[in-house]
C-alpha positions as a Markdown table, in Angstrom:
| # | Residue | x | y | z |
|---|---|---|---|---|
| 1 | Unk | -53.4 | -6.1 | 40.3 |
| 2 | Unk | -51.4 | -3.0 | 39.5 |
| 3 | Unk | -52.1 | -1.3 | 42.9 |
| 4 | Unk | -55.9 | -1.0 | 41.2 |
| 5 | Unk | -58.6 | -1.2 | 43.5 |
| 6 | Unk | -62.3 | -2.1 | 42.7 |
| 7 | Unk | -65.2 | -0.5 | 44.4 |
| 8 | Unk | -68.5 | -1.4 | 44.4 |
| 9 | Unk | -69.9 | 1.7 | 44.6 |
| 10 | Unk | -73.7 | 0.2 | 46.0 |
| 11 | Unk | -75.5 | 1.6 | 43.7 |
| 12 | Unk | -78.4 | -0.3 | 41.7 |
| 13 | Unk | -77.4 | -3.7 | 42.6 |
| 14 | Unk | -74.4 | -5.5 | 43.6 |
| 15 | Unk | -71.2 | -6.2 | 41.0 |
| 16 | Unk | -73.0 | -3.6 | 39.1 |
| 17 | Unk | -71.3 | 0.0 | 39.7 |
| 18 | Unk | -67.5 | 0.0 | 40.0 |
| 19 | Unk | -65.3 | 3.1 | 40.8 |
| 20 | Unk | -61.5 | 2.3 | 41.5 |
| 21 | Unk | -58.9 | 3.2 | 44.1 |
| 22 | Unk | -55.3 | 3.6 | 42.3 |
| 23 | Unk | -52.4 | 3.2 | 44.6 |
| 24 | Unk | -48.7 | 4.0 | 43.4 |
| 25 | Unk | -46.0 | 4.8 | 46.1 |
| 26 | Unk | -48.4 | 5.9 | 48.5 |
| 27 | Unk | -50.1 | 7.8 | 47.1 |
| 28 | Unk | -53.7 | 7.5 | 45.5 |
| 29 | Unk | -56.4 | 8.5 | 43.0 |
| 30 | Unk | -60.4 | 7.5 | 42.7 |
| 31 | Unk | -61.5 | 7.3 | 39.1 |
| 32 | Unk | -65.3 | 7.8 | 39.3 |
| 33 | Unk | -67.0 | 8.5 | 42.6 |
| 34 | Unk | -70.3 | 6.6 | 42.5 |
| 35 | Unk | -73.2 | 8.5 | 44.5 |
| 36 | Unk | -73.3 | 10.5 | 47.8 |
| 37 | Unk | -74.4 | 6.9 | 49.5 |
| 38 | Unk | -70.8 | 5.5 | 48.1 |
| 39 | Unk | -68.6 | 7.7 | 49.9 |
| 40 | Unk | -67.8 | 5.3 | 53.1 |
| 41 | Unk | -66.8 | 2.5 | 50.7 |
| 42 | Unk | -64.2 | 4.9 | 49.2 |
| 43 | Unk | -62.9 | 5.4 | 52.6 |
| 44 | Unk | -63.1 | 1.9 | 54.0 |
| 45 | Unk | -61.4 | 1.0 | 50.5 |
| 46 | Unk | -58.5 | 3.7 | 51.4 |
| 47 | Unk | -58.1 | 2.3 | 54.5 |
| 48 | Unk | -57.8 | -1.4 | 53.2 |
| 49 | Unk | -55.5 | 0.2 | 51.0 |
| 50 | Unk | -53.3 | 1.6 | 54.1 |
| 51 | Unk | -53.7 | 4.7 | 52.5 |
| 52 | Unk | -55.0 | 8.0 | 54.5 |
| 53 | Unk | -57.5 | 10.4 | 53.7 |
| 54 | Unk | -54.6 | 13.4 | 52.8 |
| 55 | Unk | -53.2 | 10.7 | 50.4 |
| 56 | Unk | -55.0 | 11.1 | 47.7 |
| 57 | Unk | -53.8 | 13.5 | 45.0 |
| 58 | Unk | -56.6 | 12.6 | 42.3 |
| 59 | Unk | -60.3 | 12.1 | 41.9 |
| 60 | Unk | -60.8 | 11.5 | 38.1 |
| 61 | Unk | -64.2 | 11.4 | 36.9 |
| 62 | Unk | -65.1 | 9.6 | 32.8 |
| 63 | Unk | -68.1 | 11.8 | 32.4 |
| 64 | Unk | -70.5 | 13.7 | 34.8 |
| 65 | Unk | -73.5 | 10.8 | 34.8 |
| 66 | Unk | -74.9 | 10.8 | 38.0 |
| 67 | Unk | -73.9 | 7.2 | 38.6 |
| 68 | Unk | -70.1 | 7.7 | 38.5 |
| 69 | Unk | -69.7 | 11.8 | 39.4 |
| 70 | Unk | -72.9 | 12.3 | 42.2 |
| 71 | Unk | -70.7 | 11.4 | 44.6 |
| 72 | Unk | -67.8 | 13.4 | 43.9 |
| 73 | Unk | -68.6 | 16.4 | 46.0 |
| 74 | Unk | -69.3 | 15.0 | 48.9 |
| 75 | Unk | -65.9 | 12.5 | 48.6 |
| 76 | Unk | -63.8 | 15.6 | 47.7 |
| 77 | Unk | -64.8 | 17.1 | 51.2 |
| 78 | Unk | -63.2 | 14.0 | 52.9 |
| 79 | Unk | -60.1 | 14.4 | 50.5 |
| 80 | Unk | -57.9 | 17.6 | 51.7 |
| 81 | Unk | -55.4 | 17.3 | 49.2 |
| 82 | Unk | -57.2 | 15.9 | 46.2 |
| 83 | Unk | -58.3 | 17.9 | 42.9 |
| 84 | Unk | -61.0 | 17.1 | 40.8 |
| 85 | Unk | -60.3 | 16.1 | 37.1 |
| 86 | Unk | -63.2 | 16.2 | 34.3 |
| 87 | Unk | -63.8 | 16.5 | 31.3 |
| 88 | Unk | -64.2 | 20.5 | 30.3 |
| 89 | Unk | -67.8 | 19.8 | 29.1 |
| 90 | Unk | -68.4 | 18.5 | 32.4 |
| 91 | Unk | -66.7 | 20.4 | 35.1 |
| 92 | Unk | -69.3 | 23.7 | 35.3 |
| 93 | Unk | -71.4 | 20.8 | 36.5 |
| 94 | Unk | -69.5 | 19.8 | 39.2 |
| 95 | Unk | -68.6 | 23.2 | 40.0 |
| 96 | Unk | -72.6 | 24.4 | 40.1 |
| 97 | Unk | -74.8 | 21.1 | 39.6 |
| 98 | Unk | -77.9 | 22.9 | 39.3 |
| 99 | Unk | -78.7 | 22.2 | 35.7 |
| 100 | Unk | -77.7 | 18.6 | 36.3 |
| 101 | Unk | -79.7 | 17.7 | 39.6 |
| 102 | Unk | -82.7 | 19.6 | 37.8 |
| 103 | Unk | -82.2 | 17.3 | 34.6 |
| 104 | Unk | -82.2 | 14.5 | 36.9 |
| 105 | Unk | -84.5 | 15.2 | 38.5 |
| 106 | Unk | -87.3 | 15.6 | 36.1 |
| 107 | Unk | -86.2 | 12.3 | 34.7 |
| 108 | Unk | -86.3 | 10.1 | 38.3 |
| 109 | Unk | -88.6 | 12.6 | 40.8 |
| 110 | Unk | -87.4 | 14.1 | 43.8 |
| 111 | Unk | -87.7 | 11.5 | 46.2 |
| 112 | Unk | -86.2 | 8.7 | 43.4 |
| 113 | Unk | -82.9 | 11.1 | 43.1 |
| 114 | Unk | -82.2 | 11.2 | 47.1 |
| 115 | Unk | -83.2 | 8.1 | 47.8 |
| 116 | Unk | -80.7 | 6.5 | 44.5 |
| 117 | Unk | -78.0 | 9.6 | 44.4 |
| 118 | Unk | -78.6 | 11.7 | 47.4 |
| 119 | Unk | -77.7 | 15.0 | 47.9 |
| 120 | Unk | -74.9 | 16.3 | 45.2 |
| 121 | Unk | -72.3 | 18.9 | 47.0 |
| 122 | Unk | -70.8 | 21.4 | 45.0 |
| 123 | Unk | -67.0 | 21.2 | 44.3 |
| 124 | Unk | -64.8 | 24.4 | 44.8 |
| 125 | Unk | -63.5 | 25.9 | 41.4 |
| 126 | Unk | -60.2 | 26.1 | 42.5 |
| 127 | Unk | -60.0 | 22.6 | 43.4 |
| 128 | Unk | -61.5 | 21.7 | 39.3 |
| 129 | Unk | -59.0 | 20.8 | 36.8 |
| 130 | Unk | -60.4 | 20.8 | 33.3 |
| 131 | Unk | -59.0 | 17.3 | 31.5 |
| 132 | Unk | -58.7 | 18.3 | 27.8 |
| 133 | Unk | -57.4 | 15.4 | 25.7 |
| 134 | Unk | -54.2 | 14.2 | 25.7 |
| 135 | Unk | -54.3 | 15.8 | 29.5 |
| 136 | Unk | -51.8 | 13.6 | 31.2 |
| 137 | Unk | -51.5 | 13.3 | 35.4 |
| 138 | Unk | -48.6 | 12.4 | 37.2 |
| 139 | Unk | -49.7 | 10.0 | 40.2 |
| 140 | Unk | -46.2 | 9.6 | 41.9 |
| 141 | Unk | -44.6 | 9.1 | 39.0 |
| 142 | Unk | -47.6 | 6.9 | 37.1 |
| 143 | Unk | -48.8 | 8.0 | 33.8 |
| 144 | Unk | -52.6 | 8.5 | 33.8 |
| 145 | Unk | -53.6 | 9.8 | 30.6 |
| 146 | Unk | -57.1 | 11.3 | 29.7 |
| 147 | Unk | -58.5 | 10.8 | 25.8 |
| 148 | Unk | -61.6 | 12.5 | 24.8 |
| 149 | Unk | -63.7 | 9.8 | 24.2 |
| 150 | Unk | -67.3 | 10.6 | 23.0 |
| 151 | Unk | -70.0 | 8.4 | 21.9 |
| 152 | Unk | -71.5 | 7.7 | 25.1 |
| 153 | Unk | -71.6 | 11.3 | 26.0 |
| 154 | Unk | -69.8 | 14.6 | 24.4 |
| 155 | Unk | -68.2 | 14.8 | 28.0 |
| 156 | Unk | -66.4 | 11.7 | 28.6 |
| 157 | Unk | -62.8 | 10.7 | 28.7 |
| 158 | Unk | -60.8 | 7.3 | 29.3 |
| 159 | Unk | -58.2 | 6.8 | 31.3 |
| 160 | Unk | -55.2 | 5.3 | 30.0 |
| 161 | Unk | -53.2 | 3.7 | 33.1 |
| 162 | Unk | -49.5 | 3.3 | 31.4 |
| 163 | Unk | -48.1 | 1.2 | 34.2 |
| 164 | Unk | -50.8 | -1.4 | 34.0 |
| 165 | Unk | -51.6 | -0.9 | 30.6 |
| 166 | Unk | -55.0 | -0.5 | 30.6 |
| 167 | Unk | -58.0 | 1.4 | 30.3 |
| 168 | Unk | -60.7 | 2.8 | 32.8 |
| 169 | Unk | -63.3 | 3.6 | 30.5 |
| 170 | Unk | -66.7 | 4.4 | 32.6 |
| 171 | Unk | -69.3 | 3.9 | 29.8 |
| 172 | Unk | -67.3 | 4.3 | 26.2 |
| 173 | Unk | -66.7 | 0.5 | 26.0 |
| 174 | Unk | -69.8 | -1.0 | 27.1 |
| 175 | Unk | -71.2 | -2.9 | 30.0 |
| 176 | Unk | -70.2 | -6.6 | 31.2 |
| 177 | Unk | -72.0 | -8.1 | 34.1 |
| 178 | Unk | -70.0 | -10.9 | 35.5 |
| 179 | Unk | -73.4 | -13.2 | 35.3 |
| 180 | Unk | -73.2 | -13.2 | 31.8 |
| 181 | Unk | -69.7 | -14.9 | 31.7 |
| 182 | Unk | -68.9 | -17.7 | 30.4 |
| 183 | Unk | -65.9 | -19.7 | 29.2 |
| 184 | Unk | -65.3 | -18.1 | 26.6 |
| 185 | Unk | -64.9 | -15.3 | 28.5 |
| 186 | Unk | -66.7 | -11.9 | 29.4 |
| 187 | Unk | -70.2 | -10.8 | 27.5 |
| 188 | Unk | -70.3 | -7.2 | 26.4 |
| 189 | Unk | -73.2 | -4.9 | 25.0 |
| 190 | Unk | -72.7 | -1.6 | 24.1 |
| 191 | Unk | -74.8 | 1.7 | 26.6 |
| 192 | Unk | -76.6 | 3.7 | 23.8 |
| 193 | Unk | -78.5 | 5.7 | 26.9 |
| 194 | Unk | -79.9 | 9.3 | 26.9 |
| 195 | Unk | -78.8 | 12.1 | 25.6 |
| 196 | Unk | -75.2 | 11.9 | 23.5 |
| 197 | Unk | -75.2 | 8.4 | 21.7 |
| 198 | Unk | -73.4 | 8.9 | 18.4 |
| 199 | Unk | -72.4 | 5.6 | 16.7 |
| 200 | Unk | -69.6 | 7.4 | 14.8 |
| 201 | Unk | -68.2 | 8.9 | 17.7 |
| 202 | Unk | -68.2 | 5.4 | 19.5 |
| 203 | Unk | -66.7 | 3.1 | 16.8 |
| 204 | Unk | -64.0 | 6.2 | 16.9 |
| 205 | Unk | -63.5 | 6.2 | 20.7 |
| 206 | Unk | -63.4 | 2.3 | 21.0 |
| 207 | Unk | -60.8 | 2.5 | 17.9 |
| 208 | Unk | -58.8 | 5.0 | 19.7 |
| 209 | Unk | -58.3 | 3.1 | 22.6 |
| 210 | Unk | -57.7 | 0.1 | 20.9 |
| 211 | Unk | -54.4 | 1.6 | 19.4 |
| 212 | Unk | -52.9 | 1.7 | 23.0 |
| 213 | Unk | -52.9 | -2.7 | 22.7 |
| 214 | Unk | -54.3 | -2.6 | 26.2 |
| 215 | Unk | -54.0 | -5.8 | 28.1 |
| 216 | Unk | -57.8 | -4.7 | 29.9 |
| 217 | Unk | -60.2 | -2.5 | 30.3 |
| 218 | Unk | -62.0 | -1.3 | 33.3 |
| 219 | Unk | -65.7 | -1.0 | 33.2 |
| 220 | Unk | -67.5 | 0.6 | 35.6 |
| 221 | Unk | -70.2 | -1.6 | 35.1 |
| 222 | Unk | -69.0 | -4.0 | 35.8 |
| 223 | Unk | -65.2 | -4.2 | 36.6 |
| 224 | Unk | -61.4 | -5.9 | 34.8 |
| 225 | Unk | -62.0 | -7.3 | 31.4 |
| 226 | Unk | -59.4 | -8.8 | 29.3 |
| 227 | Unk | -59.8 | -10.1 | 25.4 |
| 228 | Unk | -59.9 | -6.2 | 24.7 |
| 229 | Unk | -59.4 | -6.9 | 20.8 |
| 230 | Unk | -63.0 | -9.4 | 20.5 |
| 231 | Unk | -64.7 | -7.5 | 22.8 |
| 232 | Unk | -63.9 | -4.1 | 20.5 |
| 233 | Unk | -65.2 | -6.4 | 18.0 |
| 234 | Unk | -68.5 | -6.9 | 19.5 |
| 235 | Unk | -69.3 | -3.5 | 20.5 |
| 236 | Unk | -68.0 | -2.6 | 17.0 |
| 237 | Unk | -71.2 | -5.3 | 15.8 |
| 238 | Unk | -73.8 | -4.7 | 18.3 |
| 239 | Unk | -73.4 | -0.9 | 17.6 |
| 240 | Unk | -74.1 | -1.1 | 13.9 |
| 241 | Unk | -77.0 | -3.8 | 14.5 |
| 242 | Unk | -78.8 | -1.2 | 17.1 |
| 243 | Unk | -78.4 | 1.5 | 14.3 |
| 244 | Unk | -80.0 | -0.5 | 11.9 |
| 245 | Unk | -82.8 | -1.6 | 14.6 |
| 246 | Unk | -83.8 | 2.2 | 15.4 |
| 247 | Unk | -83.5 | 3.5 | 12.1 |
| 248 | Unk | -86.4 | 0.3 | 10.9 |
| 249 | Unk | -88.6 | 1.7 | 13.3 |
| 250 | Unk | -87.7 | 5.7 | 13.3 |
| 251 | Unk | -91.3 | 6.5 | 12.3 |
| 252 | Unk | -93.2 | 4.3 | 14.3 |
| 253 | Unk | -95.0 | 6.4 | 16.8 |
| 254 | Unk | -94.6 | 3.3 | 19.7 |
| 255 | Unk | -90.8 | 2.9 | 18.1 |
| 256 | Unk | -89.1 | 2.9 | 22.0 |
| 257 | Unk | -91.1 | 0.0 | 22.8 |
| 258 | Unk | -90.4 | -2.0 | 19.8 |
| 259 | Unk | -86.8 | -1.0 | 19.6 |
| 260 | Unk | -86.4 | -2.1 | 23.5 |
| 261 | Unk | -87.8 | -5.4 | 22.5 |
| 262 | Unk | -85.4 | -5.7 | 19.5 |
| 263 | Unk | -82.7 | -5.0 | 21.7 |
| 264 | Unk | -83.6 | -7.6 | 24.3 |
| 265 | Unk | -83.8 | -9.8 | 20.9 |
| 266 | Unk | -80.6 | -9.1 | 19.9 |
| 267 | Unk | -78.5 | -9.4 | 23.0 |
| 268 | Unk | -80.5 | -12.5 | 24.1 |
| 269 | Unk | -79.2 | -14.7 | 20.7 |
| 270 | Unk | -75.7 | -12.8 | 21.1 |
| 271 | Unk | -75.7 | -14.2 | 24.9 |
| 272 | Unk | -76.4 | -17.4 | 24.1 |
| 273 | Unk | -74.1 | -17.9 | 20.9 |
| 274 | Unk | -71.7 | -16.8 | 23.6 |
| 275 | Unk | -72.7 | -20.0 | 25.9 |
| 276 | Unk | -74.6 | -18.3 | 28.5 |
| 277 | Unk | -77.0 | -20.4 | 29.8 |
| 278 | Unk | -79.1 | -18.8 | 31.7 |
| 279 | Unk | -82.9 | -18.8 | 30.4 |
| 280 | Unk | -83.8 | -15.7 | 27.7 |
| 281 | Unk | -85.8 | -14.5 | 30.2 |
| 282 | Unk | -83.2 | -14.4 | 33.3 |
| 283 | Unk | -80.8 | -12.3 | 30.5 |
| 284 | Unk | -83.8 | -9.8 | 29.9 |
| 285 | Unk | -84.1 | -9.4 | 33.7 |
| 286 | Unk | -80.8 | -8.7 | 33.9 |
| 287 | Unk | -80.1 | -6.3 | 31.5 |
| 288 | Unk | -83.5 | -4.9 | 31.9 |
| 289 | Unk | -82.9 | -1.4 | 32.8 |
| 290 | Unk | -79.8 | -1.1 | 30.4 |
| 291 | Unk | -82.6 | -2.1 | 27.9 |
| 292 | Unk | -85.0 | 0.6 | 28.4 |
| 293 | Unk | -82.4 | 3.4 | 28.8 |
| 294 | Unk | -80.3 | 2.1 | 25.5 |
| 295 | Unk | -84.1 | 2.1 | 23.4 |
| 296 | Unk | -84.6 | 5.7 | 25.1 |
| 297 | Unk | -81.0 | 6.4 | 23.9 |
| 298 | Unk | -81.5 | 5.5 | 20.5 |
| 299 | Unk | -84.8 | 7.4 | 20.3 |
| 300 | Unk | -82.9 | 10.3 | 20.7 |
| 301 | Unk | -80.4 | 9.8 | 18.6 |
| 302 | Unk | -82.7 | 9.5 | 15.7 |
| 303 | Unk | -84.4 | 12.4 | 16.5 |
| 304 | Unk | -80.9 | 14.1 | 16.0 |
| 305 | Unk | -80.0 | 12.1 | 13.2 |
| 306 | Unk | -82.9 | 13.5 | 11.7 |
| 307 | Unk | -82.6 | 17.2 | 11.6 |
């Protein structure tokens, strides 16, 4: 639709990290890059897209999060003609990812990052552009413009596509796993994960984009969703419920634990007042790892909150 490709990028499980080819006239740009291990699906996806390698103009990354920028180094080396667009918060990182392989590092272990993100390839400086908001890119004469959007993290933008009217919006507007459809359409929670939460910020980014009437968004986890304007609405509600669950338990010295199994409360009765079917426990399964890191997410948040 729109020349917009999907991606599944490999990572985690399948239908669960999306990047996206976007063809106009010819020519192309990746939003998002997934991991080093993605990298031949971006180029089997160029070629399904008739497009060659010296094609592409653009590779747009919505924050640096390992999960949707590890890969861009190594892609850019396949990608002659291509710059690298980032937010400015993000793009020393790409240009020396020390500090962020490090931070990752000491998070997963050494043999959990190659094995999940492998190795993460520096990206010439001369071949970073730094998108500042309201940075706009011409991709053969399609309007791609880049918002600052923090909430998830202070380095994220969204990518507002004007020819399909839509949004690419990596992790600002939440996660929606196509199991958790139903007929009343798509099921969204909001990602709270470590370390740049800020419910303010968020309610202010999903606003923001919300002003552009967009006819979708695209997630990268996981894919198109339509019903923007309910969907807004839910994030807007989930958000303020996950506030209110962290701050009842910001002194509790095992509050990660309990606020990951208030979490898995909440979105279990949301899912099923949505009609999902699937048993309480198959939800929590699913949604098990955004669980923990939206609970570790909060955590810090509070810590923040509280100085």
């Amino acid at each position: 639709m729109h020349g917009i490709h999907t991606i599944d990028t490999g990572f985690g499980r399948p239908a669960f990290d999306a990047a996206y080819l976007v063809v106009e006239r010819g020519r192309g740009a990746f939003i998002d890059s997934g991991t080093a291990h993605s990298v031949p699906r971006f180029l089997q996806a160029l070629r399904t897209a008739g497009l060659r390698t010296c094609d592409v103009d653009w590779v747009i990354l919505t924050h640096v999060h390992l999960d949707h920028a590890g890969g861009a180094g190594e892609l850019m080396t396949h990608l002659p003609n291509a710059r690298l667009a980032v937010h400015p918060r993000g793009a020393r990182h790409m240009i020396d990812p020390a500090a962020l392989v490090a931070g990752a590092t000491a998070v997963y272990g050494e043999a959990a990052m190659r094995r999940d993100y492998g190795d993460i390839t520096p990206v010439a400086s001369d071949r970073v552009v730094e998108a500042s908001d309201g940075f706009a890119i011409d991709l053969a004469g399609r309007a791609l413009l880049c918002l600052d959007t923090p909430g998830h993290a202070k380095h994220h933008i969204a990518i507002h596509d004007e020819r399909a009217n839509a949004f690419f919006t990596g992790d600002v507007f939440g996660l929606s796993y196509r199991e958790l459809d139903t007929a009343r359409g798509p099921f969204i929670i909001p990602t709270t994960s470590p370390v740049q939460f800020d419910p303010d910020e968020a309610h202010a980014s999903i606003d923001r984009m919300l002003r552009y009437a967009p006819e979708a968004m695209y997630l990268t986890h996981y894919d198109r969703v339509e019903d923007v304007a309910r969907l807004a609405q839910d994030l807007h509600e989930q958000i303020d419920a996950m506030v209110a669950i962290g701050r009842r338990h910001a002194g509790d010295p095992d509050r990660e634990r309990r606020i990951a199994d208030e979490f898995a409360a909440l979105y279990v009765d949301r899912a099923q007042g949505h009609g999902v079917t699937l048993a309480p426990e198959s939800v929590v399964a699913l949604l098990e790892v955004d669980i923990r890191l939206n609970a570790q997410g909060m955590a810090v948040w509070l810590d923040r909150a509280a100085r």
